[in-house]
C-alpha atoms as one frame of an Amber mdcrd trajectory, in Angstrom:
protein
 -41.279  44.885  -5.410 -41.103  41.982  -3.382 -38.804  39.291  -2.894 -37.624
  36.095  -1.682 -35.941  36.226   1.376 -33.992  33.118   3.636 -34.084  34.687
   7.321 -31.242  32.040   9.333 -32.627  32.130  12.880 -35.549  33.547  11.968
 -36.787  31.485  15.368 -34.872  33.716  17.714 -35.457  36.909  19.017 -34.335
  39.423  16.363 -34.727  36.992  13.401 -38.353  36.329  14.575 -38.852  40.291
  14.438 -37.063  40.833  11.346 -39.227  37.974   9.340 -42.417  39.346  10.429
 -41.415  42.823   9.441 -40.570  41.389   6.073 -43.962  39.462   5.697 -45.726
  42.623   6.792 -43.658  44.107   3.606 -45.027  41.617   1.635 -41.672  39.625
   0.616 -42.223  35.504   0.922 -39.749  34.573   4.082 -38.673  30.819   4.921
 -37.096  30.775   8.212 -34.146  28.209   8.961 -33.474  27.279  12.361 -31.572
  24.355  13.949 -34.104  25.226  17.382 -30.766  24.944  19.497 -31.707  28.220
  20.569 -34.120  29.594  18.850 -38.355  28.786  19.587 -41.066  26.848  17.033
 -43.462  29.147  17.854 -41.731  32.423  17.658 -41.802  31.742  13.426 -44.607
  34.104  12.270 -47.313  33.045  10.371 -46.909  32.944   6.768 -43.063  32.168
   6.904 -42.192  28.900   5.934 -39.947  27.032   8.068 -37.658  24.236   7.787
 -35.474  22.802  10.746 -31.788  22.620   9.718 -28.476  23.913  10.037 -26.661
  26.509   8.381 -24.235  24.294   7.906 -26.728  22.674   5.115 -27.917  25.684
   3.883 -26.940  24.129  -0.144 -29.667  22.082   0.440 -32.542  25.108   0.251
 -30.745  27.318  -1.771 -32.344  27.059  -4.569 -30.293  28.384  -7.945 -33.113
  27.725 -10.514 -36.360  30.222 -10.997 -36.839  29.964  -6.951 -33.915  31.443
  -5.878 -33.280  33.103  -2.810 -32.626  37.300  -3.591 -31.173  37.405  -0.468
 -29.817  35.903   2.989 -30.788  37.668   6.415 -28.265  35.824   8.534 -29.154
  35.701  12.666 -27.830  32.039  12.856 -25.426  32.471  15.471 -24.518  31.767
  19.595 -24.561  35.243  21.722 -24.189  34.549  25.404 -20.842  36.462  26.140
 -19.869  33.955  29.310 -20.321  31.375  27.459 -18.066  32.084  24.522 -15.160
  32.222  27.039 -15.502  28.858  28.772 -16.668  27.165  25.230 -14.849  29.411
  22.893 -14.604  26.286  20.287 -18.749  26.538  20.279 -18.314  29.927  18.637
 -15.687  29.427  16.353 -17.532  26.274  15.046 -21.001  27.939  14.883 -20.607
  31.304  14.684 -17.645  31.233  12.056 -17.658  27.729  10.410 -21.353  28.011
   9.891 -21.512  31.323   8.627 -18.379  29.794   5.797 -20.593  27.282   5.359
 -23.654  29.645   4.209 -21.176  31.564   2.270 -20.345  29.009  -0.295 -23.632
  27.871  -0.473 -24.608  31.454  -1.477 -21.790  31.656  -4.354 -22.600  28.434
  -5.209 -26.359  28.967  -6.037 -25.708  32.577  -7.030 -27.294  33.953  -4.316
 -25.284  37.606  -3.919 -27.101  39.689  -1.453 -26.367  39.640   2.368 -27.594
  40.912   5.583 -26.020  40.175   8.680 -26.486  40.662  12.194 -22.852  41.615
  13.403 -22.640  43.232  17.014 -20.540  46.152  18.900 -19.092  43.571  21.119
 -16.547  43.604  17.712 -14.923  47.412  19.011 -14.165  45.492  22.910 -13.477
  48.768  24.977 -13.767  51.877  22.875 -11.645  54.824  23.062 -13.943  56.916
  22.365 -17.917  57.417  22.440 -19.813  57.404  20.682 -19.025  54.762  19.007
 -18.279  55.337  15.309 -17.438  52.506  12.571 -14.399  53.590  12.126 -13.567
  52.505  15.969 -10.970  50.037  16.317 -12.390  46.586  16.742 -10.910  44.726
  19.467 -13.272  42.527  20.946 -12.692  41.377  24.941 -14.420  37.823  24.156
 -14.559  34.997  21.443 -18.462  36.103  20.977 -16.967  39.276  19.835 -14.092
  38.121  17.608 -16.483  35.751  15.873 -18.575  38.172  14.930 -15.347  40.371
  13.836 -13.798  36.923  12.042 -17.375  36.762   9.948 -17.300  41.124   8.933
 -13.867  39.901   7.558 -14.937  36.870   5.516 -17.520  38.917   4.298 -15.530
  42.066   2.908 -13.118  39.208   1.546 -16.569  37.866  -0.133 -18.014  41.142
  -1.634 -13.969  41.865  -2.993 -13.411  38.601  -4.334 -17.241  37.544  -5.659
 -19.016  40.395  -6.045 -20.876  39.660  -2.479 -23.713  43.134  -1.808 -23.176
  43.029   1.874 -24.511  44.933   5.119 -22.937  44.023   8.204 -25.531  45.654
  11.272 -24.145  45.706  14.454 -26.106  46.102  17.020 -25.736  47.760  20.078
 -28.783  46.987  23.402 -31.517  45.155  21.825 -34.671  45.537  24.098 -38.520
  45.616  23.587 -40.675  43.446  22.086 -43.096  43.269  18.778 -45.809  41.278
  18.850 -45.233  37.623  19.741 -41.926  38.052  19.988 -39.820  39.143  22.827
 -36.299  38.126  24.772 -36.497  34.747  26.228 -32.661  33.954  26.560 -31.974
  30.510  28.687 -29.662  31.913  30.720 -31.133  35.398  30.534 -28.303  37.797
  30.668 -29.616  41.180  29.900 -30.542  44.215  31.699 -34.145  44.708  31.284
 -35.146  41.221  31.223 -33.698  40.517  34.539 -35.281  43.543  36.032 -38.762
  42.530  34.571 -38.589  39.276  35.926 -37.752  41.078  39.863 -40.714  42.883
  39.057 -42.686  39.808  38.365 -41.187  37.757  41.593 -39.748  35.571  40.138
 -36.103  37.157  40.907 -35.575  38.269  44.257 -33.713  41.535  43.574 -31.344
  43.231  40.914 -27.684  43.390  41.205 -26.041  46.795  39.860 -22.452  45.936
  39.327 -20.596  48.861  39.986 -21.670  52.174  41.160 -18.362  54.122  41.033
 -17.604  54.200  37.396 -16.930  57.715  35.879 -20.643  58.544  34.666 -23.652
  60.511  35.895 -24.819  58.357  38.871 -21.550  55.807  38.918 -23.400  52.860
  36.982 -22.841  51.758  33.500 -24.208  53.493  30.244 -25.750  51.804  27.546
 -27.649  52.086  24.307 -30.936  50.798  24.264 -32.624  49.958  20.552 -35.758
  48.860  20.287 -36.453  45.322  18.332 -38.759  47.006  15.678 -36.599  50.079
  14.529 -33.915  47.380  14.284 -35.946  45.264  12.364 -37.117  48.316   9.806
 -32.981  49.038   9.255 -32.712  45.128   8.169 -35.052  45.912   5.229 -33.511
  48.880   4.388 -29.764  47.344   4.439 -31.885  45.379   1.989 -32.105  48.203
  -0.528 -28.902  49.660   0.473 -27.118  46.668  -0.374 -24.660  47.257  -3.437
 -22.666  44.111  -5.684 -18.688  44.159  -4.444 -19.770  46.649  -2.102 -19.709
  45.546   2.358 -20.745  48.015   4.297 -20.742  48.447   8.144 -23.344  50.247
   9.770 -24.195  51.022  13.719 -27.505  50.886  15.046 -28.097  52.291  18.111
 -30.566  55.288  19.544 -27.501  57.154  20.085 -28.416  58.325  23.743 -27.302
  56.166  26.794 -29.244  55.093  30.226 -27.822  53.907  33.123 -28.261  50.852
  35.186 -30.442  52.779  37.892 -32.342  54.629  35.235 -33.352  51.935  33.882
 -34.315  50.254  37.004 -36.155  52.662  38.096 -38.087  53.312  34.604 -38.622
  49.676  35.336 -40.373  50.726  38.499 -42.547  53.425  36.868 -43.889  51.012
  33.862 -44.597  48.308  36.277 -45.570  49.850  39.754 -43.586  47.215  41.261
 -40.798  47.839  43.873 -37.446  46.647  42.301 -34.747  46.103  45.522 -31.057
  46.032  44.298 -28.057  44.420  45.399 -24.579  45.917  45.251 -21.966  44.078
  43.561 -18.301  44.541  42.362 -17.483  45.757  39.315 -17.554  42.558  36.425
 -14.193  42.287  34.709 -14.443  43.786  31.071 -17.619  45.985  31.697 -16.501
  49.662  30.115 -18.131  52.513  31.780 -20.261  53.346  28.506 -21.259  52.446
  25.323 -23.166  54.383  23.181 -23.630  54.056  19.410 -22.962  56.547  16.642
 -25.416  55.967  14.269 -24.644  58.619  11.663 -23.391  55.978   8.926 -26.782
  54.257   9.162 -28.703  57.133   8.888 -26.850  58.244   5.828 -26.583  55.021
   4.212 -29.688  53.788   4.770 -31.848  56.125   5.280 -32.886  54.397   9.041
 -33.725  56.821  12.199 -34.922  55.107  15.031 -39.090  56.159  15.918 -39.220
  54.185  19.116 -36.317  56.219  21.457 -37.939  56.370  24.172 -36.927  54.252
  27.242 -40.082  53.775  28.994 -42.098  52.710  25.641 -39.226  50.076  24.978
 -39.802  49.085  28.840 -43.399  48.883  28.625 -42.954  46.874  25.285 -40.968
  43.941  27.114 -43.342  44.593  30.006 -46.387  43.344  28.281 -44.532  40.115
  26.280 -43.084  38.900  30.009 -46.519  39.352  31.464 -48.087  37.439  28.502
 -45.625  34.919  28.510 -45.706  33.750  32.303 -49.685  33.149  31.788
């Protein structure tokens, strides 16, 4: 059956994906994005968009015949630096916004709720993988938004009957179709290798090659863009009235820094020089999702694992983009 969907974001990276996938599914999708981050031209065709912020989301939300069946909420600041010299920029966005969209929800009866939460919420873990049950202490006000919004939300789904599905994501990498990462300041891994490979970065730095791991750099979980996208729809189905539920999404298996520098090197041929540096405050050895609860719940397993196909993925959108 298809449905009526409000994707906030849907001009940024994973909100981009996500709306596609859902058009592709046949659902009608208007995208709302305040472009502060986000790119015209990364809407899909045959999403309807309308410039605004979330902050005004009563004014589309629709509670006659046209209602919205549900919210898929990307709306939100991510650069972890950032949050820590401009904390206030996260609170207000990240946390006031997302209020904001919440009471415009309840008050045009719109009860169904996706949103893109993070595992920057669990800080260091204690243990990995990382299960939901982790304790969430997040090292950075990025984080603790994104914690202060899962709360508001369970206090939502107890209080008004809210069907929630908080995702939180672990790496997001790859690309699907027209969209791809295109952060300004990038900040992550495999874009910043990509773009040594391309010359326009002189070399890589690893930061840190005496942590406790296989070859002394950092471990992380790499997700491609279009399994994440497919567990968006089925939080979707998943979603239950009162109910919030918190789900990981990750591949479950961890690469390091050099292995993916040097898959890097394989998918593009190019030589990719690195640079020691210190360790960066706050950087745990590894993190690597459990992803048991979203498997169970929602019936998501991950199709595009492999390292070197997400590689090649984001390969092909930063060679297409610097035409």
């Amino acid at each position: 059956m298809s449905g009526k969907y409000l994707v906030t974001g849907g001009a940024g990276y994973v909100g981009s994906v996500v709306a596609a996938h859902l058009l592709e599914a046949g659902h009608e999708v208007t995208v709302l994005d305040n472009l502060s981050t986000g790119f015209r031209e990364g809407v899909p065709a045959g999403a309807e968009f309308i410039e605004g912020d979330i902050r005004d989301a009563a004014k589309w939300l629709d509670a006659g015949e046209s209602a919205y069946d549900a919210v898929l909420h990307f709306a939100a600041f991510s650069q972890v630096g950032e949050s820590v010299v401009k904390p206030e920029k996260y609170w207000e966005n990240n946390v006031g916004g997302t209020m904001a969209l919440l009471a415009a929800m309840r008050s045009a009866g719109v009860r169904k709720l996706v949103f893109s939460s993070t595992a920057a919420t669990y800080g260091e873990p204690e243990e990995v993988p990382i299960r939901e049950t982790a304790p969430t202490a997040p090292t950075n006000p990025y984080g603790a938004s994104k914690l202060a919004v899962d709360h508001m939300i369970s206090g939502e789904c107890a209080a008004h009957g809210l069907a929630a599905v908080s995702l939180r994501y672990f790496n997001v990498a790859g690309a699907y179709g027209d969209s791809g990462e295109r952060h300004d300041p990038e900040s992550h891994l495999i874009p910043l290798v990509l773009q040594v490979a391309q010359g326009r970065r002189e070399a890589i730095s690893v930061f840190g090659d005496d942590y406790p791991t296989p070859d002394g750099t950092c471990v992380r979980d790499y997700i491609h863009v279009a399994d994440l996208a497919e567990a968006h729809l089925l939080a979707l189905d998943a979603a239950t009235s009162g109910e919030h539920l918190i789900c990981n999404l990750g591949n479950g298996n961890g690469f390091s820094v050099r292995e993916v520098i040097e898959t890097v090197r394989e998918v593009t041929g190019h030589p990719i020089p690195e640079v020691m540096a210190p360790r960066r405050a706050g950087d745990p050895a590894a993190l690597v999702a459990s992803a048991d609860t979203a498997r169970e719940k929602l019936g998501w397993n991950p199709s595009r694992a492999d390292l070197a196909g997400i590689v090649a993925d984001a390969w092909a959108f930063a060679q297409r983009e610097a035409k």
